[in-house]
C-alpha positions as CSV (number, residue, x, y, z in Angstrom):
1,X,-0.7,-0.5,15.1
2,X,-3.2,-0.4,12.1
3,X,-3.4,-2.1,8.9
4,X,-3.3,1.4,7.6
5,X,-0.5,2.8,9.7
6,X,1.7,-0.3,8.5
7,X,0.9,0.4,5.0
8,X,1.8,3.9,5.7
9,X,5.2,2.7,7.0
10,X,5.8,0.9,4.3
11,X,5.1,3.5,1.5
12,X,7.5,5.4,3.4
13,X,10.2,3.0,3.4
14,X,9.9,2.5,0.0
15,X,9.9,6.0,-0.9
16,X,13.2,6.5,1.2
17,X,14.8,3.8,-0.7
18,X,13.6,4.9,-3.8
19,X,15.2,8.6,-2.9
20,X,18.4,7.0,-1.9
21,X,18.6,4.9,-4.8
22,X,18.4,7.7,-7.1
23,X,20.5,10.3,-5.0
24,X,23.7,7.5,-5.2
25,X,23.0,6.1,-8.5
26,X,21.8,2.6,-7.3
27,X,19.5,1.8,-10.4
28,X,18.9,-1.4,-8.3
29,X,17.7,0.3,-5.1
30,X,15.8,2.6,-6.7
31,X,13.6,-0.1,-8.7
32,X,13.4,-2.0,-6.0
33,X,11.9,1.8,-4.0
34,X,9.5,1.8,-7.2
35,X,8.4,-2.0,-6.6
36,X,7.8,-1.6,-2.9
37,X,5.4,1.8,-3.4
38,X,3.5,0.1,-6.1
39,X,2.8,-2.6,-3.6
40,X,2.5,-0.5,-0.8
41,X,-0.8,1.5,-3.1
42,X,-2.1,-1.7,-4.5
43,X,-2.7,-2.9,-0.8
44,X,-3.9,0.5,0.1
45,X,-6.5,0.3,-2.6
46,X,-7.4,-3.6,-1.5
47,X,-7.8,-2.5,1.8
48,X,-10.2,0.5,1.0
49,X,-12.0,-1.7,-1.7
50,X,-12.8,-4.1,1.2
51,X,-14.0,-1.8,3.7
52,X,-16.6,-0.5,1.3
53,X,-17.5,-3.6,0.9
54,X,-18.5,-4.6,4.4
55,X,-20.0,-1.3,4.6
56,X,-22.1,-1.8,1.8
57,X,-23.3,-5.2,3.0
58,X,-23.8,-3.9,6.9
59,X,-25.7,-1.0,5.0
60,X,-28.2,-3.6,2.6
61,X,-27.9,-6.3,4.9
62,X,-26.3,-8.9,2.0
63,X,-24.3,-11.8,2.7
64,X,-21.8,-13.8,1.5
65,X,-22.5,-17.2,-0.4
């Protein structure tokens, strides 16, 4: 499995638990849903930030220093 298919998985979970907390009133679950998917983007985002990167540098031949 993927770095993207586990980052998938977990935007799901957290959705699921932010739906659940809301359907049953659980203010707690449902923040804690809300946490999880921001997480869940912000690592998506990393992720696609640093596979630009390497393509840029494969691309203009840079390297790190």
């Amino acid at each position: 499995m993927g770095l993207m298919e586990k980052l998938n998985l977990r935007a799901m979970k957290a959705q699921a638990k932010l739906k659940l907390g809301r359907r049953t009133g659980n203010r707690r679950l449902a923040a804690e849903g809300r946490t999880e998917e921001a997480e869940a983007k912000l690592l998506k985002t990393q992720d696609e930030i640093l596979d630009t990167v390497a393509e840029m540098r494969r691309e203009y031949g840079v390297k790190r220093h």
